[in-house]
Every structure is written in C-alpha cells, then in structure tokens.
C-alpha positions as CSV (number, residue, x, y, z in Angstrom):
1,X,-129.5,43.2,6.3
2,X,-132.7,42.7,4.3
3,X,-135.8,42.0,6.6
4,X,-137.9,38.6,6.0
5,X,-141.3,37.5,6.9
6,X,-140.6,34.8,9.3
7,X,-142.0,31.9,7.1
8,X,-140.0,33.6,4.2
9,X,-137.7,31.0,2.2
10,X,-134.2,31.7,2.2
11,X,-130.8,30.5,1.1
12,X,-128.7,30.4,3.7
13,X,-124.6,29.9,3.9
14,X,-122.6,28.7,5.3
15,X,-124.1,25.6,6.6
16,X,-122.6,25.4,10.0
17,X,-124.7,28.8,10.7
18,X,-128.2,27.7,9.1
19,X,-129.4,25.8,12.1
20,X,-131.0,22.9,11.9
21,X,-133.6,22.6,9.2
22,X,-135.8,20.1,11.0
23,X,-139.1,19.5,9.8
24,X,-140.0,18.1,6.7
25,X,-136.1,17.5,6.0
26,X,-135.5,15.0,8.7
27,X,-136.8,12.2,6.4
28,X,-134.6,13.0,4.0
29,X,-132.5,12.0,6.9
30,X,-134.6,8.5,7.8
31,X,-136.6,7.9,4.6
32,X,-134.4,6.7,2.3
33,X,-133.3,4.2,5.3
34,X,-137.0,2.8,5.3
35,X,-138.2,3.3,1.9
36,X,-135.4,2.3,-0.4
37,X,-132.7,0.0,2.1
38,X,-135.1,-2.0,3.7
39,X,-134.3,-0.5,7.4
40,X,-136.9,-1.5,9.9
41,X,-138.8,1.3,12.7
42,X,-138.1,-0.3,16.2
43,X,-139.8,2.7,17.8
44,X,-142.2,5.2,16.8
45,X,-143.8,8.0,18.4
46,X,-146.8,9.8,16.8
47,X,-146.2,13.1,15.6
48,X,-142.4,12.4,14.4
49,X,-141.1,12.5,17.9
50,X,-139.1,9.9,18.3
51,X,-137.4,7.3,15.7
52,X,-135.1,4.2,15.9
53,X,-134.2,2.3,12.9
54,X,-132.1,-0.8,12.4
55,X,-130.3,-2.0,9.4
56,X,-131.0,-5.4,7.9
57,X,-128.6,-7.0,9.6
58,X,-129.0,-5.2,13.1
59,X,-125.2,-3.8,12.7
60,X,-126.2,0.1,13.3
61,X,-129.0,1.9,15.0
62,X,-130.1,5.4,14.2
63,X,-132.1,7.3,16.7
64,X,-134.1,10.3,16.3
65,X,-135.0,11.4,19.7
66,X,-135.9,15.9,19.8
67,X,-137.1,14.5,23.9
68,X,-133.7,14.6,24.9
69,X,-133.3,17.2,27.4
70,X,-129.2,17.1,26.7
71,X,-130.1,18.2,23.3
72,X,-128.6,15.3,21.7
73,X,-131.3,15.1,19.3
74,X,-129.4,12.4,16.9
75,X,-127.7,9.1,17.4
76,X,-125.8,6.6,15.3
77,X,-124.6,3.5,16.7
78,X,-122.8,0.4,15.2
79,X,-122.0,-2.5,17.1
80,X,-119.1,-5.1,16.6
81,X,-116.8,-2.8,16.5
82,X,-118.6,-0.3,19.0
83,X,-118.8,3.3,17.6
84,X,-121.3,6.3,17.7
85,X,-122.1,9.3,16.4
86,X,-124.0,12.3,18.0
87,X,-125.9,15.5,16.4
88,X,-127.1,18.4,18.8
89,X,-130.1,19.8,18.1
90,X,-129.1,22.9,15.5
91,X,-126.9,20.8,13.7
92,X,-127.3,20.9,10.1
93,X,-129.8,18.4,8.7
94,X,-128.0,18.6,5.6
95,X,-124.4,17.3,6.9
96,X,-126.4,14.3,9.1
97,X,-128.4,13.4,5.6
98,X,-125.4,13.0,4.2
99,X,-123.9,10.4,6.8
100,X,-127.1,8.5,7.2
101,X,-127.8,8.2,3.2
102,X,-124.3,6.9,3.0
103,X,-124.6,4.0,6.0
104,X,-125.8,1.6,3.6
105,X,-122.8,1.9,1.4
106,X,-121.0,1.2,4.6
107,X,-122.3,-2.0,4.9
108,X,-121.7,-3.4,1.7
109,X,-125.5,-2.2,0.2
110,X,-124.2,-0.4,-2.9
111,X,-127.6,-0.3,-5.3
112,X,-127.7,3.3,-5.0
113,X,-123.9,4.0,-5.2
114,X,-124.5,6.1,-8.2
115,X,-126.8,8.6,-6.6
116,X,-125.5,8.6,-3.0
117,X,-121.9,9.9,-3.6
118,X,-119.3,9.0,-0.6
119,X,-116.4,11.0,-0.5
120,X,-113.1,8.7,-0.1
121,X,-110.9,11.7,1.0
122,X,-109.6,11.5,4.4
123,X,-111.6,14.1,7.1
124,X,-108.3,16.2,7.3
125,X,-108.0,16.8,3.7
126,X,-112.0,17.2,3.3
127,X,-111.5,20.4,6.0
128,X,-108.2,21.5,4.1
129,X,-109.9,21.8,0.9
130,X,-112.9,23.8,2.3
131,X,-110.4,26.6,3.5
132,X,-110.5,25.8,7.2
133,X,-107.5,26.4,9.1
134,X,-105.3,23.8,11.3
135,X,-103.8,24.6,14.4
136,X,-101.4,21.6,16.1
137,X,-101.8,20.7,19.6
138,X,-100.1,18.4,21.9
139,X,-102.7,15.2,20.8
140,X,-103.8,16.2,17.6
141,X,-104.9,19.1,16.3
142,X,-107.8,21.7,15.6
143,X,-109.5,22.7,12.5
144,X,-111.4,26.3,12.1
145,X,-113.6,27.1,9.6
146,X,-112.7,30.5,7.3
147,X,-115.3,33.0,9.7
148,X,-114.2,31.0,13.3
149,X,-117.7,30.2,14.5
150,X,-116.9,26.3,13.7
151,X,-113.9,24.1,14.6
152,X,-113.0,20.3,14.8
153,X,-111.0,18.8,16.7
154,X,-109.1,15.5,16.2
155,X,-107.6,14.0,19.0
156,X,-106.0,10.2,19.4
157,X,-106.4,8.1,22.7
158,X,-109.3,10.0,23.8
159,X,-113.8,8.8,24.2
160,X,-114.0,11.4,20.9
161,X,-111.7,10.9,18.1
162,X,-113.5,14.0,16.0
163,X,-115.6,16.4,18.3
164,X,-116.8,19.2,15.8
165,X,-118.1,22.5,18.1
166,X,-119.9,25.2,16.5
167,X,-121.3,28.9,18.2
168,X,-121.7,32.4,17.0
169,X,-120.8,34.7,20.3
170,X,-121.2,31.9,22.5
171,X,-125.0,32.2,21.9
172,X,-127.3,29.3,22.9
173,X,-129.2,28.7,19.7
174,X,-126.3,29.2,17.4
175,X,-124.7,26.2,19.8
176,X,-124.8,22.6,18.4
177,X,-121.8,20.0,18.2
178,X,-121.2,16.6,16.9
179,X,-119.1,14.0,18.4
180,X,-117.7,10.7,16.4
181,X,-116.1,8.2,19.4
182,X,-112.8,5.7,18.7
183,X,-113.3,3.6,15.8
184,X,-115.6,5.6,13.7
185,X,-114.7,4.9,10.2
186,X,-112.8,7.5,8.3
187,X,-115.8,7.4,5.7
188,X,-118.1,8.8,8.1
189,X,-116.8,11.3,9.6
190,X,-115.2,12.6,6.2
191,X,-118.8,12.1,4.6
192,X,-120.0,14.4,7.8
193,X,-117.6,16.6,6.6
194,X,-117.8,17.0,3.3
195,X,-121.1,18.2,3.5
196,X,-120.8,20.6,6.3
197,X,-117.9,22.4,4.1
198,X,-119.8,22.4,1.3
199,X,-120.2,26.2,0.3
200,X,-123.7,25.2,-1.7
201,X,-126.5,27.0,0.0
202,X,-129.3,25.4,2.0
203,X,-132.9,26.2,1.9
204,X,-134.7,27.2,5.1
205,X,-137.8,29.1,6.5
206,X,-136.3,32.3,7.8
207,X,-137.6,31.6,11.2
208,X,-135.5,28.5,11.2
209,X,-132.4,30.5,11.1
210,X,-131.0,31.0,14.8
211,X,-131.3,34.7,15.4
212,X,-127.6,35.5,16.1
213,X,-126.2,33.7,12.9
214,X,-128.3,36.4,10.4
215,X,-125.8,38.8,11.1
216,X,-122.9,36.3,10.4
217,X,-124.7,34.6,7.6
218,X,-125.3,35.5,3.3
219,X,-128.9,35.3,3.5
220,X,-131.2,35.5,0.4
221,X,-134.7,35.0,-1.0
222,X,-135.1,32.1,-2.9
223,X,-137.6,33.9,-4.8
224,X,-135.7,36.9,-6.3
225,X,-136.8,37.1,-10.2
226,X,-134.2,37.8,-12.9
227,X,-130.9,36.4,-11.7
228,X,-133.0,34.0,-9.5
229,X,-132.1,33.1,-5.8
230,X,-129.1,31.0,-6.7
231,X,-127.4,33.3,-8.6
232,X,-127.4,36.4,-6.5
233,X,-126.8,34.3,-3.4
234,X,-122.9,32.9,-5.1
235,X,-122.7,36.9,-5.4
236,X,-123.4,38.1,-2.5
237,X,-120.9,34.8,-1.2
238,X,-117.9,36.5,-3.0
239,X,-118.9,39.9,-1.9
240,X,-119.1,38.7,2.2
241,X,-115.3,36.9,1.0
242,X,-114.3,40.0,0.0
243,X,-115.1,42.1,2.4
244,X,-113.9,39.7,5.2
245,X,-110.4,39.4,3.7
246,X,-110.5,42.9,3.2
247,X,-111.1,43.5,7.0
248,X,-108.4,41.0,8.0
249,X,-105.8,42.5,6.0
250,X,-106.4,45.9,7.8
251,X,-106.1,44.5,10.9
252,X,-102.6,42.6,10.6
C-alpha cells in the first residue's frame, strides 16, 4: 500500500470504509438546512459541538450531538407519524448529507429539486443495483455489500425496519451503524442508500481514514499529475474488482 502523510488528501472507496469525514463536511450536512430552507438552530454549542435544527413547520428535528457517549453522533426525528433515524459516529458524512439535503423535499419544499436529486427507487432495488447480495431470513432479509464489511437488514414488525451494520474484522473504529425505526419513509432510507452504494470516491485527510479499512480500501492521492487523482483511482477500482473475483473464483 502506498504510505501517506497523515494530513495527505486521498480518494477513498468504497464509502462504507472511508469513515466519517467530519469536520468541515458536516455543514454540508446542516448548512443548506439553515442557509437555503429556512431551518432554525434550537441549540448551539460553541466550537460545532452540538446542533439541533427544526424545520419551518416543527415536523422533523436533526441533531448533531459528537457528546454522546453511545456514539450515536446523529439524529433525525419527525413527529406525526413518529420516526427516526440514527448515524454512529464513522458513518459516512456523505450518505447522511444526502438524507438531510433531501428532508426538505420531503416536506413538500421543492425550490431546489433540480440540484438535490432524490432517488424514487425502492431501498431493495437501490442495494440490488449496487451489487450487494440478499440473503432471506425468517422476517425479512439481509443485504451484503460486494467485499462483506457492510450489510442491511430489513426486517417487518420489529423497533428497526432498516438497521444497516458495518465493521472491517470486528475493529472498533471501522464500527459505525445506522438505524431507520417503523414508518420511515421509503424515500429516506433509499436516499441513505443510494449514496452509500455509490461507487464515486470520497475525499478525505488520510488520517481520517480508520486504520484497519486502508488495507480493505482503493486509496489514492488526489494530487497525482497526468491522469489526475480521479482517473487512476476508477483504475485502481477495476484492478481491486479484479483481483477479488479472481480470488473468489479460486476458492469455490
């Protein structure tokens, strides 16, 4: 594996390995709530430490709260019907941008419609298309993703309807989950989803990335001349694909 200065900037896939990202990217995960949809702060800490915004209309709450000593750094909660949403502490930025970006939408607030895409495929179909596998069980069933560090489980009559679990070797900061209770919209936790799946690379210090997913993860410099960091990145993508079908295939 290449070595990186620690405050080296990398690409990073897939998501579910890249940790968290937080930082500067958590208001892309707030800010267009304040700035551009009119949500109001009902608490503020100084330094970024803790966050709860309202919508307009007081229907859902989203909490940033990295206090929590459960880890359950992220909250999103709607009221009338009740459901919630929860994001562990490594969870991908990325994936909760996407679900909090889209909560206006939601609610009927479609001026940015055109540059907020929400997916309208169902969560099922969003994992099928990314190439994670399904496994039946007795109340629902399990999805893995392609490399078996992810899964998400959808279950009916149960507190979670979509519980989505993700470790490399069981190791603790490689560990982060997301839980969507009964009566979460099939909007959200496709739009969750979506952009966990999404086999685009993320951008992250190298520091950032927990220490046990560089060996699962395609990691490269975003500043690599000629090609550039994109390019070689999709590369080295088909090359890790390769190589782990190849290895599966020897193995059956």
């Amino acid at each position: 594996m290449t070595r990186f200065a620690p405050q080296d900037r990398v690409l990073v896939s897939p998501r579910h390995l890249a940790g968290s990202g937080l930082g500067s990217t958590t208001i892309d995960a707030l800010g267009p709530l304040i700035h551009h949809f009119g949500w109001t702060t009902v608490e503020k800490l100084p330094h970024g430490r803790h966050a709860l915004l309202a919508s307009p209309g007081g229907e859902v709450f989203v909490q940033f709260d990295p206090l929590r000593q459960d880890g359950l750094w992220w909250t999103i909660s709607h009221h009338e019907p009740f459901w919630q949403a929860q994001f562990s502490r490594q969870t991908p930025v990325e994936a909760i941008s996407a679900v909090t970006q889209a909560l206006p939408q939601m609610l009927g607030d479609d001026q940015y419609a055109d540059r907020i895409p929400v997916t309208d495929q169902s969560t099922a179909s969003v994992a099928r298309a990314g190439g994670w596998s399904v496994r039946g069980a007795l109340h629902g069933a399990t999805w893995t993703s392609p490399d078996g560090h992810c899964t998400a489980e959808h279950t009916g009559g149960t507190e979670h309807v979509w519980y989505v679990k993700h470790s490399v070797l069981d190791g603790f900061d490689t560990h982060w989950t997301a839980s969507f209770t009964v009566d979460t919209p099939e909007r959200v936790t496709a739009q969750f989803m979506a952009h966990l799946i999404d086999d685009r690379p993320v951008l992250r210090h190298f520091e950032d990335v927990p220490t046990l997913a560089r060996r699962a993860a395609v990691i490269t410099s975003l500043s690599i001349g000629g090609l550039g960091g994109h390019t070689v990145h999709a590369v080295d993508q088909v090359g890790r694909t390769v190589a782990h079908t190849s290895g599966s295939l020897r193995h059956r």
